[in-house]
Structures are given as structure tokens and as C-alpha cells.
C-alpha positions as CSV (number, residue, x, y, z in Angstrom):
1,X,0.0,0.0,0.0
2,X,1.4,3.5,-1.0
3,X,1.0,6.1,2.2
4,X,0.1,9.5,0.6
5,X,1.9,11.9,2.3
6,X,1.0,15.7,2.6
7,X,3.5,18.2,2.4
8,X,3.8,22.3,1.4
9,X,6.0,22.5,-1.8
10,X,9.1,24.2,-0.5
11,X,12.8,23.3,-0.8
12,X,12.5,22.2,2.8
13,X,9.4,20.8,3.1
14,X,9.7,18.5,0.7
15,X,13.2,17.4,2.2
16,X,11.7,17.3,6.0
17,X,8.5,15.2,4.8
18,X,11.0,12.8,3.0
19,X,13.1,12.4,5.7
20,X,10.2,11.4,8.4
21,X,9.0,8.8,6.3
22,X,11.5,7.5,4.9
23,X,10.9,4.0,7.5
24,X,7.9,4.2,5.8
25,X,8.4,2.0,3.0
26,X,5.9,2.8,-0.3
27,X,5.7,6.4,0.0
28,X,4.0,9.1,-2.1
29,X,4.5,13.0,-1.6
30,X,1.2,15.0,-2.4
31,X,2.2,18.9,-2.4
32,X,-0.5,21.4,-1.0
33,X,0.0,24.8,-1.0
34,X,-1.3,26.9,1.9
35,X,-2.2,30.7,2.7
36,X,0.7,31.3,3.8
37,X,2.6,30.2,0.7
38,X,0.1,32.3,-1.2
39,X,0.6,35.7,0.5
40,X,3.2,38.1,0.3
41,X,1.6,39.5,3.4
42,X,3.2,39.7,6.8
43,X,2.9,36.4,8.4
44,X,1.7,38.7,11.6
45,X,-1.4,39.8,9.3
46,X,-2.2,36.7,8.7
47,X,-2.5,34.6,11.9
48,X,-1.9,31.1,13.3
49,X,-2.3,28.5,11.4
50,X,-1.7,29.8,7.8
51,X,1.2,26.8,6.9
52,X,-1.4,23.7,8.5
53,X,-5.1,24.6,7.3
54,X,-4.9,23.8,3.8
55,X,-3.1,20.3,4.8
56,X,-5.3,19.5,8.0
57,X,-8.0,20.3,5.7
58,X,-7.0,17.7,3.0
59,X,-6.2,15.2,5.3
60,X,-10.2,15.3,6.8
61,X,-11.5,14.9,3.3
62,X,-8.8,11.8,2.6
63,X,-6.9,13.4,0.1
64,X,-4.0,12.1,1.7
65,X,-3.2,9.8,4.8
66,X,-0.7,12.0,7.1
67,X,0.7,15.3,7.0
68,X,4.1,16.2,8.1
69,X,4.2,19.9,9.6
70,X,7.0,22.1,11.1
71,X,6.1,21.6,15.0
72,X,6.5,25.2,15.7
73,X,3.8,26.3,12.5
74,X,1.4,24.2,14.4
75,X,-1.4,26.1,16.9
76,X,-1.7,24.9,20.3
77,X,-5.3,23.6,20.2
78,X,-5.8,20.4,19.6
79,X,-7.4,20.0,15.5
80,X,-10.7,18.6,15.1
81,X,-10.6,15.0,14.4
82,X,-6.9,14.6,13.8
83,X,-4.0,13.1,15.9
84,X,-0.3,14.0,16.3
85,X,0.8,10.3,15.6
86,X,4.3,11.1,16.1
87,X,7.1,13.6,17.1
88,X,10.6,11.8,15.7
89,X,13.9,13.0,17.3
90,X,14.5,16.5,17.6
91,X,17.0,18.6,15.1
92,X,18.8,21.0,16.7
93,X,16.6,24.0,17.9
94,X,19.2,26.8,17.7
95,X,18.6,30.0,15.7
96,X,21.5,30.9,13.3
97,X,22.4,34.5,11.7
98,X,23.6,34.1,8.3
99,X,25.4,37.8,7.1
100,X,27.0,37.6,3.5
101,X,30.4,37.0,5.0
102,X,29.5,34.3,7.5
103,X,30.9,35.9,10.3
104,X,28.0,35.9,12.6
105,X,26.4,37.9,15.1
106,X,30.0,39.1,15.9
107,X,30.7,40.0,12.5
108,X,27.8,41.7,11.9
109,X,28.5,45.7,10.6
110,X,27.2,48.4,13.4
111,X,23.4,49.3,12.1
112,X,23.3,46.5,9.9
113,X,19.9,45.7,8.7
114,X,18.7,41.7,10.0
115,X,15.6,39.7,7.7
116,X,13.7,38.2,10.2
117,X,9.5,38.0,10.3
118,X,9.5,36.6,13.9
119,X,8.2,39.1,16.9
120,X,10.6,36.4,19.0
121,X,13.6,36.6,16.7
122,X,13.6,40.7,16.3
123,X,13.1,41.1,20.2
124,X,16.0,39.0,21.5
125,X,18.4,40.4,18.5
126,X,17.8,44.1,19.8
127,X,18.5,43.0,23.0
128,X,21.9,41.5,22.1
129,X,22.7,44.3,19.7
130,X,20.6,47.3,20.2
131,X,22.0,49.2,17.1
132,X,20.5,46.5,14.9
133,X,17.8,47.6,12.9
134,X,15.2,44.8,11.6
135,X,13.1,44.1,8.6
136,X,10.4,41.8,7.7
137,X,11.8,39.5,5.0
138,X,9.5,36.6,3.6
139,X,10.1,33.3,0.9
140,X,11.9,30.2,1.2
141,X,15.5,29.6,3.2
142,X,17.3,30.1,-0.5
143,X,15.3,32.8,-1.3
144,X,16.3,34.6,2.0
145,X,20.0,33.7,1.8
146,X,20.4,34.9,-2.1
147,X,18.7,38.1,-1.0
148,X,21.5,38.4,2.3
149,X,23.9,37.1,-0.5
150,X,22.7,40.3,-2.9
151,X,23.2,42.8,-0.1
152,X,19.6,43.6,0.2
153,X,19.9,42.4,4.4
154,X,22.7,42.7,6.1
155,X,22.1,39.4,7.7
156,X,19.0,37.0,8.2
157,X,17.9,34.7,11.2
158,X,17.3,31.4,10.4
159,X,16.5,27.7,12.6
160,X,19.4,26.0,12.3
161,X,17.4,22.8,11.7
162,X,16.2,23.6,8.5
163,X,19.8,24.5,6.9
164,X,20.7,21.5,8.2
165,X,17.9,19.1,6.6
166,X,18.6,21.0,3.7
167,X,22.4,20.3,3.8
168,X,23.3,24.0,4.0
169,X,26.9,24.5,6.2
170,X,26.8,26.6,9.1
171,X,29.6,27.5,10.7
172,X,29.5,27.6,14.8
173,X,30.3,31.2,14.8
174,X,26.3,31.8,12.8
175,X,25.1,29.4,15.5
176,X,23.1,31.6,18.3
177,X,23.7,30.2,21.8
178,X,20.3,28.7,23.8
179,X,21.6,31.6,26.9
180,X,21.8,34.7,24.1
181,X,18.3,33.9,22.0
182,X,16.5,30.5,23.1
183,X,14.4,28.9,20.3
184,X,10.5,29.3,19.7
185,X,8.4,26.3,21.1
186,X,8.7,23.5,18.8
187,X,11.0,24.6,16.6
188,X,13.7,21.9,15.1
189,X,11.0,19.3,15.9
190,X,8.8,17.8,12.7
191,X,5.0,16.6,13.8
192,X,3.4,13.7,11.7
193,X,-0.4,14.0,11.6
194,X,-2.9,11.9,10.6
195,X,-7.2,11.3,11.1
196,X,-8.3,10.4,14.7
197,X,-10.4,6.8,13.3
198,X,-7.1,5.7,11.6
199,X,-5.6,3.3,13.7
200,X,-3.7,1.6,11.4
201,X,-1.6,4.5,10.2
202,X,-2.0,5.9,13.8
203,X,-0.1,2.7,14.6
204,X,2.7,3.1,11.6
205,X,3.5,6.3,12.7
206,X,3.7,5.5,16.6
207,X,7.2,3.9,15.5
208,X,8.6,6.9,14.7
209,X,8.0,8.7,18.0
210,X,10.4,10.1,20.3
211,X,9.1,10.3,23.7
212,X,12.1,12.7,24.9
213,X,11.1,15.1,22.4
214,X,7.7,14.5,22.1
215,X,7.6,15.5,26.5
216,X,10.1,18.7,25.7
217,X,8.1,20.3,23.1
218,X,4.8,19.3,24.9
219,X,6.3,21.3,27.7
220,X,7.0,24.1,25.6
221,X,3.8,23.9,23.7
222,X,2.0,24.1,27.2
223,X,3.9,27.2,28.2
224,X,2.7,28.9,25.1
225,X,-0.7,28.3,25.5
226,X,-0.6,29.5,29.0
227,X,1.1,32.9,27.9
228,X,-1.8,33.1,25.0
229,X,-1.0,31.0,22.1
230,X,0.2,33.5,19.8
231,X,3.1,33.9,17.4
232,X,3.1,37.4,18.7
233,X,4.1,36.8,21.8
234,X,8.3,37.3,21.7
235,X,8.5,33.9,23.7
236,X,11.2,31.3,23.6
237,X,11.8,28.0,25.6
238,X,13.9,25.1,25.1
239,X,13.0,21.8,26.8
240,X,14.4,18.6,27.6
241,X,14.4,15.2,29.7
242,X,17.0,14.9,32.2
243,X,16.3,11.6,34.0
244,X,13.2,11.6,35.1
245,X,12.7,15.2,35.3
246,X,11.6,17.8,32.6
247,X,13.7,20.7,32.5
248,X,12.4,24.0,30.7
249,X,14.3,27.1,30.4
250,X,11.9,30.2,29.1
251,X,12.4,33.8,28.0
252,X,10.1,36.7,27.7
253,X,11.2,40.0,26.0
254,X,9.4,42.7,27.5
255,X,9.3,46.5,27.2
256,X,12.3,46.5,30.0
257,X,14.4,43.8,28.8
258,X,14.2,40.1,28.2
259,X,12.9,38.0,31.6
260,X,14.4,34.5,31.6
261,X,13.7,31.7,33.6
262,X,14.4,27.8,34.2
263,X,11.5,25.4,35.7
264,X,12.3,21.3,37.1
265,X,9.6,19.1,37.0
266,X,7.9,15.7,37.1
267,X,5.6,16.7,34.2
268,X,5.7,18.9,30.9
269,X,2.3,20.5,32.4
270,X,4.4,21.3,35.9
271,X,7.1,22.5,33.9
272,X,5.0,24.9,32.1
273,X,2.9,26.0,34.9
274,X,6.0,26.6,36.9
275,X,7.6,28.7,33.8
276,X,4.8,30.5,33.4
277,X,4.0,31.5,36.4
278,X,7.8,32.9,37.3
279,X,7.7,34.8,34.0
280,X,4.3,36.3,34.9
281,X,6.1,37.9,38.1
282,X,8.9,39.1,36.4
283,X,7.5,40.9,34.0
284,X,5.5,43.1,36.0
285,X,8.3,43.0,38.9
């Protein structure tokens, strides 16, 4: 039997829906477009969401058997009648900055002018280099790099995850440390969805799961949708197992700097809770 996958057309999302299924065996990739492929609009004027409907919608009518999204495109609520299957091992979650000489955050020229479309990203790279001056930049990783490449950015901010899947070198200088800018939630991590009354693919997929990951970014995800589920909330947090305890560091720009804390836990939820609550105080402290 041939699995129809669903995937957005991109460079990298061709590569990252490839590489989840590969175990898979007889596998066919069906490209959707989205809204947000569509648009030339800011992604903050077009809301949550815009990368999953299209393919969450196709998956409901059986167009195809399972999507594979970017965790961190994915909203917080639960989606009617569909099912996370599985959350495979984590890429690295760090951010990069890519400037046309490679050099890095160091490297980059005083005033230079950074690409970047993420409230998190812009917040945290004013607070490292206030003289920094940032710019909405849209398309796909190559079309943001050959327009840093042109000169028309100074630099851009990138995961490090996808450059990686798409066998792009980065250097450790472009690599952003977790204690300078900590990732959004979910980001580096791929989600496999399918429909809720599909056991048998529900069961496939259930190989490819990573529980590790799958309790970091459910930690994350939580602290998110405590803080208000929004991409326009400049919010990151990086999670992880450490024996049996779920550690989640968190960071909050706010009008008087960035507010960063760590939580310890039994439980992604007490994680979460715990983060969210400590961030609450400090920003109005």
C-alpha cells in the first residue's frame, strides 16, 4: 500500500517530509499549497495556522493519509478529528544568523539591517545588539539567503534545523547560543499527523516517535498556551528530559528587557505552569 503523504512545496518541506518517512516503505508525496505560501503578506497579518489549514483540511477529506508539519507552525489547540501520531527526534533547535560573509552575530556591521519575520527573533536580536535595525523579510531559506547574499539584508535569522535538513553548512560562529536567543516552542522538531479513526496508520507512525522530544516540546507547547497562544508573543523555551525530570528554560522579551527563567519538574504541564508563572512575576516586577 502506497501512504500519501501531505506536504507544502518548499525546498525544505519536501526534504523534512522525505526524511520522516523515509521507514515508511511505499511512500507518495502530495504537495498542497497553503495561505501562507500564497501571501506576500506579513505572516503577523495573517495569523496562526496559515502553513497547517490547507493540509489539515486535506487530510479530513482523505486526500492524503498524514501530514508532516514544522512543530513550531502548528497552533496549540488540539485539530478537530486529527492526531499528532508522532514527534521523531528532535534537530537542533538553535537560531542561526547568516550575514554575507558568514561571520556571525559578531561579524555583523554596526546598524546593519537583519531579515527576520519573527516578533521572538527581532526582540532577542535588539536585546543583544541594540544598534540593529530589523526588517520583515518573507520566501523560502534560499530565497532569504540569495537576498542576504545580494546585499539587500545585512544578515538574516534562520533555525538552524532547517539548513541542516537542507544540507546547507553553518559555521559555529552563525550558531546563536540557547543563553543569548532560546528557540520558539517546537521549533527543530517535525509533527506527523494523521485522522483520529485511523488506527492503522495511527499505529505506523507510533514507531517513529520520540518520547524525549515528544515531552520537551509538549512542555513548551504548554507554556505557550498559557502565555496566550500567539506567534506574537516574543517567547522562547527550550525543553528537555534529564532523567526523570523535565527541565524547561523560558524567555520573555518585554518592554524593559528580556525576563528569563528555568523550571524542574515531574511533568511537561508542571514544567510549564512553573515557567509561566515565574515569567508572569517578572514581567511586572
Amino acid at each position: 500500500m502506497t501512504l500519501r503523504v501531505g506536504t507544502r512545496g518548499s525546498r525544505l518541506a519536501l526534504a523534512q517530509a522525505a526524511l520522516a518517512t523515509r521507514s515508511l516503505g511505499d511512500v507518495r508525496l502530495v504537495v498542497i499549497r497553503t495561505r501562507g505560501d500564497d501571501s506576500a503578506e506579513p505572516l503577523a497579518q495573517l495569523g496562526e495556522g496559515i502553513f497547517v489549514r490547507a493540509l489539515e483540511d486535506a487530510l479530513r477529506r482523505g486526500e492524503v493519509d498524514l501530514v508532516v508539519h514544522s512543530l513550531k507552525d502548528l497552533p496549540t489547540e488540539e485539530s478537530r478529528g486529527l492526531v499528532i501520531a508522532a514527534i521523531p527526534q528532535r534537530e537542533d533547535a538553535r537560531d542561526v544568523l547568516i550575514s554575507a560573509d558568514r561571520s556571525g552575530l559578531a561579524g555583523l556591521a554596526q546598524g546593519a539591517t537583519v531579515g527576520t519575520s519573527s516578533v521572538r527573533r527581532t526582540a532577542f536580536l535588539r536585546a543583544l545588539r541594540p544598534d540593529v535595525r530589523t526588517v520583515a523579510i518573507r520566501g523560502n531559506v534560499d530565497t532569504r539567503l540569495a537576498k542576504v547574499e545580494r546585499g539587500e539584508y545585512g544578515g538574516a535569522m534562520l533555525a538552524l534545523a532547517g539548513l541542516r535538513r537542507l544540507g546547507i553548512a553553518v559555521s559555529e560562529a552563525e550558531i546563536l547560543p540557547l543563553h543569548l536567543c532560546l528557540p520558539a516552542p517546537g521549533q527543530g522538531a517535525l509533527a506527523l499527523q494523521c485522522r483520529a479513526d485511523d488506527p492503522a496508520t495511527i499505529a505506523l507512525l507510533a514507531q517513529l516517535d520520540d518520547p524525549a522530544t515528544r515531552v520537551a516540546v509538549e512542555a513548551e507547547r504548554a507554556l505557550l498556551r498559557l502565555l496566550g497562544a500567539s506567534c506574537e508573543i516574543p517567547l522562547g523555551a527550550y525543553g528537555r528530559v534529564e532523567g526523570d525530570e523535565v527541565v524547561l528554560d523560558a524567555a520573555l522579551a518585554t518592554d524593559t528587557g528580556v525576563r528569563r527563567t528555568r523550571a524542574v519538574a515531574r511533568t511537561a504541564a508542571e514544567a510549564a505552569r512553573r515557567a509561566a508563572g515565574e515569567l508572569g512575576r517578572l514581567a511586572h516586577a
